[in-house]
N, C-alpha and C positions, 0 to 999 in steps of 0.2 A: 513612829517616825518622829525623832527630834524636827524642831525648828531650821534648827541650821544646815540638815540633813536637807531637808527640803532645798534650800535655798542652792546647795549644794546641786541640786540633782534640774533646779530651773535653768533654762535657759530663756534667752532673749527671742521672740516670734515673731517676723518680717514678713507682714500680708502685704497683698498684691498691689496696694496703692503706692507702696513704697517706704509707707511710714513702718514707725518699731512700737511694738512694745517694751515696755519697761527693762531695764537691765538692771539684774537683779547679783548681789554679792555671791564672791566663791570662799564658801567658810567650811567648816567639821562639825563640829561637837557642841552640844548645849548643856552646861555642867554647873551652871553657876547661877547665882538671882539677875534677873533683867530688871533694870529699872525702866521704870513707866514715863519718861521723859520724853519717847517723839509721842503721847497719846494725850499732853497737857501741857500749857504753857509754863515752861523753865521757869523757874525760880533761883534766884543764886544763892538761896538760902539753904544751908542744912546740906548742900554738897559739894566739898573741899575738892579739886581740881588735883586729879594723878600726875607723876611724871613719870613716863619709863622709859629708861634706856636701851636701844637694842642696838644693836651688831650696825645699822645704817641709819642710827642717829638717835634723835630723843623725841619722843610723843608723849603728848600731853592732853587730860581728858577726862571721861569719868569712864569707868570702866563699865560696861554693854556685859559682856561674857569673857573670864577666865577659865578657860580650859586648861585637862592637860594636853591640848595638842595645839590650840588655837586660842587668842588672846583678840576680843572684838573690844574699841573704845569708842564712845564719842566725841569728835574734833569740837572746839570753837566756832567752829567754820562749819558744824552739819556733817562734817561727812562722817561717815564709820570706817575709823582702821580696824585692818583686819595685819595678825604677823603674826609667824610661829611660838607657842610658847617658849621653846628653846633655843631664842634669837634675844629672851628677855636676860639683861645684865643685873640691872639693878633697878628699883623704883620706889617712890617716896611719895607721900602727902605732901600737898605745897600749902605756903599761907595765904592761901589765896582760895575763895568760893568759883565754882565754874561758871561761867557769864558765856553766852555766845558773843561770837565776835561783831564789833561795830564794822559799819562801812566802810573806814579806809582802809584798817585792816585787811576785809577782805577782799579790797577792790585790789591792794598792792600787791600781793600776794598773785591774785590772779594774772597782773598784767606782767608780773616778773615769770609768772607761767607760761605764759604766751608767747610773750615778747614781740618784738614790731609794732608796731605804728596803731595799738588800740586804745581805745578808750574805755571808760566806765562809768556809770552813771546809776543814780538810785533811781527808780519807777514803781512804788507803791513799797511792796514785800519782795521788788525784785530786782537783784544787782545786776545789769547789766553789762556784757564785754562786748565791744562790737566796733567794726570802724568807724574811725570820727564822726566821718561825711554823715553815718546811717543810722546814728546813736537816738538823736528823735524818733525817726520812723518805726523805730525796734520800740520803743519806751512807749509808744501810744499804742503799739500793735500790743505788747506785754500787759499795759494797764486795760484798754478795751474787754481784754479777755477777764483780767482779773474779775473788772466793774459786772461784768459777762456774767460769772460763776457764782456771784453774790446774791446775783440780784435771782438768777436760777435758784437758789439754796434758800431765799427767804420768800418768796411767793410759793415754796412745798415745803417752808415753815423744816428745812434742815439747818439744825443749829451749826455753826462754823466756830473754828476757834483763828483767834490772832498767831500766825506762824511765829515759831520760835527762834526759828534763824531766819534770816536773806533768803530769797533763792536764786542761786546765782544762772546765768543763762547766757552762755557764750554763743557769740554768732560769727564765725568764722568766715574769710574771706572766699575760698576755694572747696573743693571738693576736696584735693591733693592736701591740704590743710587741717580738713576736716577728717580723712584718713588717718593721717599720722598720729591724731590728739587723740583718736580712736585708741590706735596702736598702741600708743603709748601708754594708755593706760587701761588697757587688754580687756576692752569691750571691743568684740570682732563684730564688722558689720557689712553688709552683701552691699552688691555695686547698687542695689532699689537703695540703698536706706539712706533719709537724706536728713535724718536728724532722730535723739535717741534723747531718753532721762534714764539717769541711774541711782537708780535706789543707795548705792554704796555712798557713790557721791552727793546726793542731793541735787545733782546740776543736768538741767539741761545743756545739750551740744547740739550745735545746727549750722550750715554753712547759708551764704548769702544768694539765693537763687538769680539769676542775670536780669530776671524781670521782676525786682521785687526791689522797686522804687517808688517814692511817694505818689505817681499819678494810678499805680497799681490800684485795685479793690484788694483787701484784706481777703478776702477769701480764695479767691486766686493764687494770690504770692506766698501768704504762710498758714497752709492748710497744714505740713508738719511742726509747726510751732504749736497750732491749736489745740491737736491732739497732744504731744507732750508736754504743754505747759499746763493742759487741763490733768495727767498724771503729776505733776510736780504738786500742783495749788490744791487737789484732793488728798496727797498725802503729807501736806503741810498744814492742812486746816481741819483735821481730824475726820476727813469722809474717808481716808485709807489709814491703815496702819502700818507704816514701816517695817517694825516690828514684829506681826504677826502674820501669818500666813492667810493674805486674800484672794476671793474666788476671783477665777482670772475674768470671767464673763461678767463680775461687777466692774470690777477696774477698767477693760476695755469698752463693754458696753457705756458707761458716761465717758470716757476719750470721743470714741464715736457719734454720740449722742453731740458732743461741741461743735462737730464740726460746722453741723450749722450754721449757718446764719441767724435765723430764728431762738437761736439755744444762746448764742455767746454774745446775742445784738439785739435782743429782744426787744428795745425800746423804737429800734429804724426797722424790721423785720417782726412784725404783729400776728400776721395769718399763719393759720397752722401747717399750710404748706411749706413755710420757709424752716418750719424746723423738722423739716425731714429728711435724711440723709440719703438722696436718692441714690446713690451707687448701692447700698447696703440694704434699702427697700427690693429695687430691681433683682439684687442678687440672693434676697430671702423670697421673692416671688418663683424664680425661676427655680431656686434649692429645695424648696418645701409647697408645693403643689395644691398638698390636701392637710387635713388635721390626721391622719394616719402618722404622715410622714413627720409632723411637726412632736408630734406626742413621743413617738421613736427617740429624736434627739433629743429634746430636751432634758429628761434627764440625765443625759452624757453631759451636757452644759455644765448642767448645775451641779454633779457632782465630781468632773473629773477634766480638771484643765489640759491633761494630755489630747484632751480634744482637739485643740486650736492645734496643737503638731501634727495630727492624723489627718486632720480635714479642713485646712483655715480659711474656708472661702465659704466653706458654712458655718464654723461656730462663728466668726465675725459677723457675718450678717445676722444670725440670730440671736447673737450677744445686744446688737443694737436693734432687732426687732422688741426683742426682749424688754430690752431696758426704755425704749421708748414708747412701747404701751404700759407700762406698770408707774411711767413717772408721768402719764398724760391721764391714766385712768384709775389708777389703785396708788395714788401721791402719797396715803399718812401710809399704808402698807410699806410701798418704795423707801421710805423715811426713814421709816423702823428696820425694813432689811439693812439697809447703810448703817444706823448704830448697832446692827447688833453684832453684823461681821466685822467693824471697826475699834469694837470694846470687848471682843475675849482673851485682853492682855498678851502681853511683851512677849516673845518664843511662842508663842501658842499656832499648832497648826491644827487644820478644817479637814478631818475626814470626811468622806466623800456621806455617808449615810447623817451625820451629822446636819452636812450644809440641806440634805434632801429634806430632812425632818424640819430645820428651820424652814425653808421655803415652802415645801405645804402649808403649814402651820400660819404663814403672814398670807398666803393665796390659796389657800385650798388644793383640790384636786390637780393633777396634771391633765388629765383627758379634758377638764372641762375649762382648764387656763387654755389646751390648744386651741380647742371651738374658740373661742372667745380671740384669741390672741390672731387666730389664721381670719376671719372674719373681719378685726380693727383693719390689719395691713394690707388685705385684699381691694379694698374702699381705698388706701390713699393714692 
């Protein structure tokens, strides 16, 4: 199974809280060299910036994948075009090295996408769109998380890389708002889903919940911001790979793992109880009974994301069972699972006996990860 084939065949997963998982590109074919550019920090050196012409206008970029069916680039801006080969006119090498784009650039860009009455504003690695009045509120809530996810990745000694691009994070006024942008740019999403990141794009989307004003607690008001801004900031800082095909129970299991209090605020939230996701404990207590039952799924977890479509009220909860005994009790293990599913290069996908073989290999046994794992979450 190609790469893109994969990606092809992924869909977006809307669990019960209401939040999404990742929206992930609709591409074809994998035929060409992928450069290693979202898995290391860009250099403008040694890679000349494409143009190409197609049937609805001119894109510019380094080219990702040319197929003969499909033609994938990457923008200045992050994002991955994706357009028919047979839509392509003409294209040339420019005198110019490819650079991601600066701030205003992409601040313009965006607010001429929008339009109405927004603003934008820089917050650490992340461009901002959002209404005037709310543009603070958003920029501390964005930075918190960031300062959040660092400070999580350097006390379990996970190296981080400096993101390549912005990451842009639009916060939309309405829901009716937040639909259309949807629409528009053909990420379908169900009446729960109240905010989304997509891997095509690089950008978080999220609308302005009616209680989600500065006397709010952060936790309350933007518990979907947590969760996809902790997908955005892992696949900009080298804990996910764009690029290459990862396991969904890694990637969801740390979304989940944020929502905490304890996890993204560590410094106001000390005790071990605040970093536990009690909706996701509650609903791995009541899913998985005994180690019989936990031993059964796990390896569905670990080897085959079609899980979270079959059954998402269990692999979600055991995705963040999961992930949150291995990153409280087996940390330099957890560390090395994160590189090593992060660094098997550009197109590359994770068959299912493969990902089994790595995860023994960093945890041993399953029967005796479940004793162990059904015994930590029983206690909390």
């Amino acid at each position: 199974m190609h790469f893109l084939n994969w990606l092809n065949s992924y869909r977006p997963v809307t669990y019960r809280s209401g939040r999404t998982s990742i929206i992930l590109p609709f591409c074809y074919t994998w035929l060409t060299i992928v450069l290693s550019l979202l898995s290391q920090p860009l250099s403008a050196e040694g890679f000349p910036e494409l143009e190409v012409q197609v049937s609805s206008g001119v894109i510019s970029g380094l080219p990702v994948s040319w197929g003969n069916d499909q033609v994938l680039m990457l923008r200045s801006d992050g994002w991955l075009s994706q357009f028919p080969r047979n839509q392509v006119i003409h294209h040339r090498l420019l005198d110019r090295n490819f650079q991601p784009a600066v701030a205003h650039e992409m601040a313009k860009t965006l607010l001429d996408e929008i339009g109405g009455s927004y603003q934008s504003a820089v917050a650490g690695p992340f461009l901002i769109v959002a209404p005037g009045n709310s543009i603070p509120l958003w920029s501390d809530r964005f930075l918190q998380l960031y300062n959040g996810f660092r400070s999580f990745c350097s006390t379990r000694q996970i190296p981080l890389r400096e993101p390549s691009f912005l990451m842009p994070a639009i916060v939309l006024r309405t829901r009716e708002e937040f639909e259309q942008y949807a629409q528009r740019h053909n990420n379908p999403v169900s009446p729960s889903t109240l905010g989304y990141y997509s891997l095509l794009s690089n950008r978080i989307v999220l609308y302005d919940l009616p209680n989600s004003d500065a006397t709010s607690t952060f936790y309350s008001t933007a518990s979907t911001l947590i969760h996809e801004a902790t997908h955005q900031t892992a696949y900009n800082t080298g804990i996910h790979d764009r690029l290459s095909e990862q396991p969904l129970w890694v990637v969801e299991g740390l979304a989940m793992l944020f929502e905490a209090p304890g996890i993204y605020d560590s410094d106001r939230y000390q005790r071990r109880e605040m970093r536990i996701n009690k909706l996701r404990r509650d609903s791995f207590k009541h899913y998985f009974p005994n180690e019989d039952s936990l031993a059964e799924a796990l390896p569905l977890l670990i080897t085959d994301d079609k899980y979270f479509d079959r059954d998402p009220d269990r692999a979600y909860s055991l995705a963040w069972a999961l992930t949150f005994y291995l990153s409280e009790k087996s940390v330099a293990s957890y560390a090395s699972l994160l590189r090593q599913t992060s660094s098997r290069g550009p197109g590359s996908v994770y068959p299912g006996n493969e990902r089994f073989r790595d995860f023994e290999q960093q945890f041993g046994g399953i029967n005796l990860l479940a004793r162990d794992l059904q015994r930590y979450i029983k206690e909390l």
